[in-house]
C-alpha positions in Angstrom: 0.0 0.0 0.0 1.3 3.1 -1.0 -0.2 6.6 -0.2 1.8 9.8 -2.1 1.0 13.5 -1.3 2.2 17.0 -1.9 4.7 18.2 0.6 3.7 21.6 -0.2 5.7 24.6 0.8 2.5 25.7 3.3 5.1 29.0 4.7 5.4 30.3 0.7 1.4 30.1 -0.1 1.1 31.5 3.4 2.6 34.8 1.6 -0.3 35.4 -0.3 -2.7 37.2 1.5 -5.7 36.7 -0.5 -5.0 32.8 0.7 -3.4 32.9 3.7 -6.9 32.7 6.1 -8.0 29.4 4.1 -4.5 28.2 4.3 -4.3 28.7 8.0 -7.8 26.9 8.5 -7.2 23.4 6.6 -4.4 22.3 9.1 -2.2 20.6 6.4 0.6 19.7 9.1 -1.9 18.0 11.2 -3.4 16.3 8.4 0.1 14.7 7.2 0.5 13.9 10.3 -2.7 12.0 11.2 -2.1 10.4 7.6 1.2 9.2 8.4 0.0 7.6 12.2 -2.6 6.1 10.2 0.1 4.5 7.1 1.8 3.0 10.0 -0.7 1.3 12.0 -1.8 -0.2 8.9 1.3 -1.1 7.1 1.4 1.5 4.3 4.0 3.4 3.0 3.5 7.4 2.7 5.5 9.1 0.5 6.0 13.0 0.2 5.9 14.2 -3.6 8.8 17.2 -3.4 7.2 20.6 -3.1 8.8 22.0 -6.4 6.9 19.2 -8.8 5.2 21.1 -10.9 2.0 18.9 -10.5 -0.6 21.1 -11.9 1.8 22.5 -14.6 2.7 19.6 -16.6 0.2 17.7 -18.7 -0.9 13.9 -17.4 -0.7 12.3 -20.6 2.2 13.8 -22.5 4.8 15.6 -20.6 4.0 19.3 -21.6 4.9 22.1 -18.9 2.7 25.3 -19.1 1.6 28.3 -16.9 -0.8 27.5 -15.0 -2.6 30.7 -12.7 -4.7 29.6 -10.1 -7.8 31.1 -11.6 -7.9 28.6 -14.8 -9.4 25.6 -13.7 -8.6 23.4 -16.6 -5.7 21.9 -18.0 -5.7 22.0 -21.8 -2.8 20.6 -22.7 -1.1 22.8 -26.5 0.3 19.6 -27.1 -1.7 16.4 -27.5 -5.1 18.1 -26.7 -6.0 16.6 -23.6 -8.6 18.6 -21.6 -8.6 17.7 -17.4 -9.8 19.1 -15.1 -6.8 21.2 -12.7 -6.8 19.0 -9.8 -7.6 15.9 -11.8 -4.7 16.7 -13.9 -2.6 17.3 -10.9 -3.8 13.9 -9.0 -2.5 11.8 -12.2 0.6 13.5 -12.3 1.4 12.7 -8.4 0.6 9.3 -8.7 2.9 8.6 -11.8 5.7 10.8 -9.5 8.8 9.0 -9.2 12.0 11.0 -6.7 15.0 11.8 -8.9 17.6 9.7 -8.5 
C-alpha cells in the first residue's frame, strides 16, 4: 500500500494574502500527520511528492509544462489536446511521481 502527497511549501502560499486565512484553517501539518500515524498502523507506505513538482503544470498524458494561474481551472494541454480538469490533472501526475535519483 502506497499513499503519495504534496509536501507543499505551506510558509510560501502563506505569503499570499488573499490565501493565507483558508490556508491557516485546513491544518495541512496536522493532516500529514494524522495520515502518516494512520500508514503505520496499517502497514502503508507514505510518501512525500517534493514541493517543487510542478504537478498542476505539466500535462498527465504527454509531458507538456505550461503556466498555470490559479484562476484557470482546466488543463488544456497545446500539445496532445488533452482537456482535465486542474486537480484531476494534478492527482495523475502525483501518482505517476517517481524521486530523482
Amino acid at each position: 500500500k502506497l499513499i503519495k502527497i504534496e509536501n507543499l511549501n505551506v510558509q510560501g502560499m502563506m505569503a499570499n494574502h488573499k490565501l493565507a486565512g483558508a490556508i491557516s484553517d485546513l491544518g495541512f501539518y496536522e493532516f500529514k500527520r494524522q495520515l502518516d500515524y494512520k500508514c503505520q498502523m496499517y502497514g502503508a507506505s507514505l510518501v512525500l511528492v517534493d514541493p517543487w513538482f510542478p504537478s498542476t503544470k505539466t500535462c498527465s498524458n504527454c509531458g507538456t509544462k505550461k503556466d498555470m494561474p490559479l484562476s484557470v481551472r482546466t488543463f488544456d494541454c497545446p500539445t496532445c489536446g488533452i482537456s482535465l480538469d486542474r486537480d484531476f490533472n494534478a492527482s495523475l501526475n502525483i501518482l505517476n511521481w517517481e524521486p530523482s535519483a
